[in-house]
N, C-alpha and C positions, 0 to 999 in steps of 0.2 A: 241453903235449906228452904221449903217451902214456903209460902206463908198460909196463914189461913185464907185470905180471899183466894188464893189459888187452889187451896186443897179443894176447898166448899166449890168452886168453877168447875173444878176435874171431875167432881161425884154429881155433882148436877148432872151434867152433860153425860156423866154413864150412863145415869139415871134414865134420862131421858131415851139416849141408843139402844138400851135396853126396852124400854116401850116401844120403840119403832117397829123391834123384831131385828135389829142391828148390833151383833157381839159387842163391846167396848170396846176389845182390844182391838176390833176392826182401825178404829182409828186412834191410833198409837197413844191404847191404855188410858182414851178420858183426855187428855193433854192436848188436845186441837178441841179450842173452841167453837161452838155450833151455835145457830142461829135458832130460829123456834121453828117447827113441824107446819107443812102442808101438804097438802093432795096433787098429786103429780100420777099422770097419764099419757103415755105417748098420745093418743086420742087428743087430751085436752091442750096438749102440747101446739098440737096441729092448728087448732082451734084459736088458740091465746095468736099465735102467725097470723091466721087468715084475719083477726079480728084487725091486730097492727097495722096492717098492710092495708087498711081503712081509714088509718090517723096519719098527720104530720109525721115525720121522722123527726126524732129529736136524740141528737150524741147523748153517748148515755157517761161520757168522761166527768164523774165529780171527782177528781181524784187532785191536789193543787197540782197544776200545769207548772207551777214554780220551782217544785221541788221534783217531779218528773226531770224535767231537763236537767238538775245538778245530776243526775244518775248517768252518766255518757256511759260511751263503749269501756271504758278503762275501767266506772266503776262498777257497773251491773257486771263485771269478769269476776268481780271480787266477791259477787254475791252467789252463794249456793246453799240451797235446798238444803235443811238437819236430816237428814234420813229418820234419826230418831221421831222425829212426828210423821213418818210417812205414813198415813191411811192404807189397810190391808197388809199392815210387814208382816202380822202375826194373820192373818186370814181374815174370813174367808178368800180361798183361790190361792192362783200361786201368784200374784203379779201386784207389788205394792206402788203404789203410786206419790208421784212427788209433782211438787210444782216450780214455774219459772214469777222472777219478781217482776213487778212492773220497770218501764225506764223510761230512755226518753226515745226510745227505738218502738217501744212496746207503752203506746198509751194510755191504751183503752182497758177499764178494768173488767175485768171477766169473774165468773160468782161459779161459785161452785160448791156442788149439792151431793150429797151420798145418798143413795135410797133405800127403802129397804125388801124386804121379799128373796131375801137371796138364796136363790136356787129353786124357788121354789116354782107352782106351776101356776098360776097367778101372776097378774104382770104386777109392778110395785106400787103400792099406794100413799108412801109417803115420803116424803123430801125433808132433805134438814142440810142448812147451807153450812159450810165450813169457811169459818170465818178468819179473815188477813188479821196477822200477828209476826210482827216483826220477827219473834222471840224464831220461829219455824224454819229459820234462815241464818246461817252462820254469813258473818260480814263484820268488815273492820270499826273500831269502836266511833269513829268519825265520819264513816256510811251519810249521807245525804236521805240514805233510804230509812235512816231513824226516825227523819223528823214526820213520816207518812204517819197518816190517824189510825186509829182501828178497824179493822173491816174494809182498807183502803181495796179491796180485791188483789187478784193473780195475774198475771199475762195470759198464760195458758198451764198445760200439764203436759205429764208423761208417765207411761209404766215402764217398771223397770224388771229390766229379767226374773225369769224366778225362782224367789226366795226359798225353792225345795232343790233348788238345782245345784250340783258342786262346785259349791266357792271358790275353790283353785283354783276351778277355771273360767268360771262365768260369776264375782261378785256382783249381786241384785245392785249392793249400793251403790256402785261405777259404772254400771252400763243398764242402759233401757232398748228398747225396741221398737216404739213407738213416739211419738211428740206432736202436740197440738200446740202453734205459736206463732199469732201474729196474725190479724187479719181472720181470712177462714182458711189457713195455709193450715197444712200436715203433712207427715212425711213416714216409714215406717223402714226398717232394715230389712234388708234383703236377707237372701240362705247362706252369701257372704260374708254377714253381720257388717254393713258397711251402711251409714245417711247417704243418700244423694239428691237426687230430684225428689220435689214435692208437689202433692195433689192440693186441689182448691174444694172448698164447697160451692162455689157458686165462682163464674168472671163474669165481670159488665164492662160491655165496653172496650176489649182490649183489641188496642191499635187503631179504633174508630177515628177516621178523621173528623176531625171538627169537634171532638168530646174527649173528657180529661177522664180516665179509668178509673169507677169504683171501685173500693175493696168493703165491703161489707164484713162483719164481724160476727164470730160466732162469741155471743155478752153471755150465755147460761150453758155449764156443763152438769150432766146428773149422771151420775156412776151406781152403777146397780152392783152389785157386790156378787161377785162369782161364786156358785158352785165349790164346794171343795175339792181342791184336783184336776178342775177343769183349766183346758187351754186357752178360752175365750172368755174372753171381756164386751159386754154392753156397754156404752156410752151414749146418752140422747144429748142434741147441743141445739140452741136457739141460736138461729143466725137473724143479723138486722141490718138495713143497709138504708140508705136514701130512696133507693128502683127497686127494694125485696127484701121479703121475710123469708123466713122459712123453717120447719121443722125437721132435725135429722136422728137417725137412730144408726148404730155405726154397730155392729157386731165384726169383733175383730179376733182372730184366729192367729196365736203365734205355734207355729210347729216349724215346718221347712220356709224359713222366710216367712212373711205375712199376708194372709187376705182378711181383704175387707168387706162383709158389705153392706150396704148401704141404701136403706129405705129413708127418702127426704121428700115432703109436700114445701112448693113455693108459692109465694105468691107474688105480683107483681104490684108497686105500686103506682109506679110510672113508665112510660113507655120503656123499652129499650132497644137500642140498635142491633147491639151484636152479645146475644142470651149464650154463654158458655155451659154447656153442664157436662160433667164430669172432668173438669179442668183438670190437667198436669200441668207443670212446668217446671222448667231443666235449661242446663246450659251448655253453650257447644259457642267455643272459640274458635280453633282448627282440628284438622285431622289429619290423615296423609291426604286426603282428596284434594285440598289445597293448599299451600303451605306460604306465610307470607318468610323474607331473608331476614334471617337475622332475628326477628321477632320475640321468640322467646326460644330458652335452652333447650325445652323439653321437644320430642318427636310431635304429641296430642295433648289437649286438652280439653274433654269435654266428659260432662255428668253422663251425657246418650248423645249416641253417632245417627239414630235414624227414629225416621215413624212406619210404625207397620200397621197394616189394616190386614182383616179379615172381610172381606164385601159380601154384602148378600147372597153376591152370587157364584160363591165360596172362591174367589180368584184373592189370591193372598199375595199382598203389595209390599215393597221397602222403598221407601223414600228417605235417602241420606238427607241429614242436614246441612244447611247453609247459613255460614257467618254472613248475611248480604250486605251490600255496597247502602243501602238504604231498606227500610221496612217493608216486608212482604207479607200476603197472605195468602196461602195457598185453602181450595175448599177439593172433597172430594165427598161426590154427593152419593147417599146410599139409600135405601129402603129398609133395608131389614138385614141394617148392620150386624156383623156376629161380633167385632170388635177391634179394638186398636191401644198400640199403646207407644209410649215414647221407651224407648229399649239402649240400653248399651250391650252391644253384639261385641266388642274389641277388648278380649278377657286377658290382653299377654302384657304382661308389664314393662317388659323389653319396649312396649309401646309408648309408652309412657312416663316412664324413668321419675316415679313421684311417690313421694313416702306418704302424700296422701290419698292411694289408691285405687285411683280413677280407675283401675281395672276391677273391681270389688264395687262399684255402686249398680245399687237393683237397677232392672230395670221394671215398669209399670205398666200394667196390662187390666183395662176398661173393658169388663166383659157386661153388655145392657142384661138384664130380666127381664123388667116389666114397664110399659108405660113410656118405652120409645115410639117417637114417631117418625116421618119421613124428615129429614135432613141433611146434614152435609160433615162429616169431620174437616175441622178446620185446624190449620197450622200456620202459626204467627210466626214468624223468624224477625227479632231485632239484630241491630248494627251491635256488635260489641269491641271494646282493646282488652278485656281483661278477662280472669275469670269468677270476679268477683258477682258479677252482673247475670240476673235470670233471664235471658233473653229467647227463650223458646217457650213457645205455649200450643198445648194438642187439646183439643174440647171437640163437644158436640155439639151442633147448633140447629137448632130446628129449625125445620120448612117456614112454618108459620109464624106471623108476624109476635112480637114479644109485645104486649100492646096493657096500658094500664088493669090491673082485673083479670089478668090472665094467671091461671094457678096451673101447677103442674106437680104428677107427685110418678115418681120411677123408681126404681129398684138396678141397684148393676151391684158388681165385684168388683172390687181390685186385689190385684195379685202383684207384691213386692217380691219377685224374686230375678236370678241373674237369667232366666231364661223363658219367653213368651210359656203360656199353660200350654199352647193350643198351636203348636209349630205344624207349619205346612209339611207334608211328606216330600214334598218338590225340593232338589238347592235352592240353597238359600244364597244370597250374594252376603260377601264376607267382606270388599273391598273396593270401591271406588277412586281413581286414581286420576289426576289428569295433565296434563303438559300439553308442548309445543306442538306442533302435528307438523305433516310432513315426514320426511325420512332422514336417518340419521346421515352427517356427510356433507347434503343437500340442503341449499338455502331452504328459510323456513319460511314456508308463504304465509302473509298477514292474513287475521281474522280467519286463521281456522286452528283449533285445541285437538288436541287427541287424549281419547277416554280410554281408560284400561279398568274393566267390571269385571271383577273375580266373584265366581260363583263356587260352590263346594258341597256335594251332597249325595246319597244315595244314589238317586236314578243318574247322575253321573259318574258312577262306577258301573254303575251297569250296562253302559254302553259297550256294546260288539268291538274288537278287535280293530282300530283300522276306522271305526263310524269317527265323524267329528259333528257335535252339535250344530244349528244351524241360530243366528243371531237374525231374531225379530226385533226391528227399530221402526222407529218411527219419530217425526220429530214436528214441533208447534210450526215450524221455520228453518230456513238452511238446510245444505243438502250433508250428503254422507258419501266419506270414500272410503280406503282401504280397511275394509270391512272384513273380518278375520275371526276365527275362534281358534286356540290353541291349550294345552293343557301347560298348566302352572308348574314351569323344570324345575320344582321340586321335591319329585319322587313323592308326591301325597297323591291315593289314589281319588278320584272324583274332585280336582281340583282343575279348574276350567275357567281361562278370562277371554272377554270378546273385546275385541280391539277394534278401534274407529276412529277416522278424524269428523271432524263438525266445521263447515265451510257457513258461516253467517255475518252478513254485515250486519252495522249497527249494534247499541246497547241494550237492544228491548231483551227479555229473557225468553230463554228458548226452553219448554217443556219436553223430555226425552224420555221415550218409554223403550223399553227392552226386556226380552227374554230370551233363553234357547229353548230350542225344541227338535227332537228327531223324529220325520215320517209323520208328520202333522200330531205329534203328541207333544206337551208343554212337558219339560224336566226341568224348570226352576222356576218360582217365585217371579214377577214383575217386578222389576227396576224400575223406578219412577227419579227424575234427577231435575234441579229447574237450575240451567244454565246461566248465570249469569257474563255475560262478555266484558271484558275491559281492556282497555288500549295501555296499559302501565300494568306493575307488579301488582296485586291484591294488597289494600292496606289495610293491617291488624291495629 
């Protein structure tokens, strides 16, 4: 039964949503605790960044570090969000939202704000924080996460399907589509309905020699209250870091899969080496391309098989991934990128043999707007044995130096779905394969691999009677022999791989580019591959 300070809490606090211009029931009937009203502005938002990014950085963690750590992985499993205080169950919009608790994984506390103005044309003028209570969280009576204060904050959040949609088949209270946790990490489901690889708001630093990688935190979320009916959600979030602030506004679109997009002002506080913006990151253990023995059960396993670019100068690239022997960075410099994304192309599950279906994770696709400049996409591949480890990272990096005082503000989309938006008309390569070279029978001469690049597409079904493609190579180092195209015997039409061995001494990596084309016309996509040589088996 209630008591009175709780009743007199719950009507205050109506009280009060209701002066903002915010329903009550918005958040679950008065029962989540609010903080007191201010003035909130995407504008001022920007502003409050640019000012920080002026002062010391100081960790914003008051949270006791002590009782943090008693929360391991064991016991934060045991803690889940009441649905019944979810903010939005009852409206405005279709998409209510819930939150994730602090631990010892998750240490930084994050605040979060509702605003008001919903729907309307006017941007919001008011904030009102939604304040940490244990009570908002079902967890065992011995929870470590008891002894947390009031107001201790969130980790992060998530929207959950929605709440107009048919229960049978889509319950809001079990499944979301979106999540913000951990760092400035996010992730959203594909058309699939599958989590896989996750986007950043900001990377410093990553794989810099000589310097240990920031993760900068997104510490203030403000949720603008949807529309009735409408499919998109606003979210603005304060990012802070030791090298950058920043302000981001996230308008997020669930229909087929999810887009995002995303208008963010940075600012720098300290130099930085290596400025990521529109960061992914994904994992990729093996695939068919290279297989180590014995390793593990499965044929694959990887979040995304490859990187695709769109270049300026609309030549449309796939760069399979590589598990490498040690840390690489690959850059591909552009002007007036149209876009790139880190993709899982490999949809057959026979590939995979895994009930948690690698063949169903989105893939993610960085289309720029506004406020790109001359730069490079850049692709990190770590060492990995498992697949617990995020060890692939695709971002943009500008020309110009990342330098104390430097601000930046741009506009792009993302698009979470199983299939690029914006797919070349050209084949596409489907398959990357490699082994021994040489000929079957015949000793197999050292230091040279043979590559088998399976392409599959329209303008290779259209090819004349009797025509066979022509294989364009080209390589950083090492020569090329039994150079071949032939179609894939198995009766699928426009299915086409080019065969080649690769003769290189030595361990340095060999960059291989390839296409076909007939009568000086290109009919597939650019294969890009970075060879790594090794004298022993590849070790997983």
């Amino acid at each position: 039964m209630p008591t009175r300070r709780r009743f007199l809490a719950s009507a205050t606090a109506a009280a009060a949503l209701s002066a903002l211009g915010v329903p009550p029931q918005a958040l679950a009937a008065g029962r989540i605790r609010m903080g007191s009203s201010e003035r909130f502005s995407f504008d001022a938002l920007i502003a409050r960044a640019r000012d920080m990014a002026k002062t010391p950085y100081r960790p914003q963690n008051k949270v006791p570090r002590e009782i943090l750590d008693q929360i391991d992985y064991e016991a934060h499993g045991k803690i889940r969000f009441n649905t019944d205080f979810a903010p939005f169950a009852d409206g405005p919009g279709q998409f209510p939202l819930t939150f994730f608790h602090l631990g010892k994984f998750f240490l930084v506390p994050v605040r979060m704000f509702v605003l008001d103005g919903a729907g309307s044309a006017s941007p919001p003028t008011r904030a009102r924080e939604i304040l940490y209570d244990d009570r908002y969280f079902d967890m065992p009576a011995d929870s470590p996460a008891h002894k947390l204060p009031p107001g201790s904050g969130f980790a992060g959040f998530r929207f959950q399907e929605s709440r107009l949609a048919d229960q049978d088949k889509k319950d809001w209270r079990k499944n979301d589509w979106v999540a913000f946790l951990g760092a400035s990490y996010f992730r959203a489901i594909g058309d699939l309905y599958q989590y896989g690889l996750s986007a950043r708001g900001i990377a410093i630093d990553v794989a810099e020699a000589g310097k240990k990688e920031e993760f900068p935190d997104f510490t203030q979320f403000f949720f603008e209250p949807a529309a009735p009916g409408s499919d998109t959600v606003v979210v603005y979030a304060l990012l802070e870091g030791p090298s950058v602030t920043g302000a981001y506004k996230f308008t997020m679109r669930r229909a087929e899969g999810v887009t995002m997009e995303i208008d963010k002002s940075l600012f720098l506080r300290r130099d930085v080496a290596r400025l990521g913006l529109a960061p992914a990151t994904s994992m990729y253990w093996f695939s068919e391309t290279v297989k180590g023995t014995g390793v593990d059960w499965r044929p694959e396993v990887h979040d995304s098989d490859g990187l695709a670019i769109w270049s300026g100068n609309g030549e449309h690239i796939w760069r399979p991934l590589n598990n490498p022997p040690h840390t690489m960075a690959s850059a591909f410099a552009d002007s007036k990128l149209r876009g790139f994304g880190l993709l899982q192309r490999d949809r057959d599950f026979d590939h995979y043999q895994d009930g948690v279906m690698y063949q169903r994770r989105p893939s993610l696709w960085v289309e720029p707007l506004e406020g790109w400049s001359d730069g490079e996409v850049q692709l990190i591949e770590l060492r990995t044995d498992d697949e617990i480890h995020d060890n692939i990272v695709a971002m943009w990096v500008p020309k110009a130096k990342a330098v104390a005082g430097a601000a930046y503000r741009l506009r792009y989309r993302l698009y979470w779905q199983q299939d690029e938006p914006f797919p070349s008309p050209l084949a596409r390569c489907v398959a990357t394969r490699l082994g021994n070279g040489g000929q079957p029978g015949q000793p197999r001469p050292p230091n040279v691999r043979k590559f088998m690049v399976e392409f599959k597409g329209a303008p290779l079904e259209k090819l004349p009677f009797g025509a066979k493609p022509e294989a364009v190579l080209s390589a950083s180092r090492g020569s090329f022999s039994y150079v071949f195209t032939e179609p894939v015997p198995n009766g699928v039409a426009g299915h086409w791989r080019a065969q080649f061995d690769l003769t290189v001494d030595g361990g340095d990596p060999v960059e291989l580019r390839l296409f076909l084309r007939d009568k000086g016309e290109a009919l597939s996509e650019t294969w890009l591959f970075q060879y790594h040589p090794f004298k022993t088996s590849p070790v997983y």
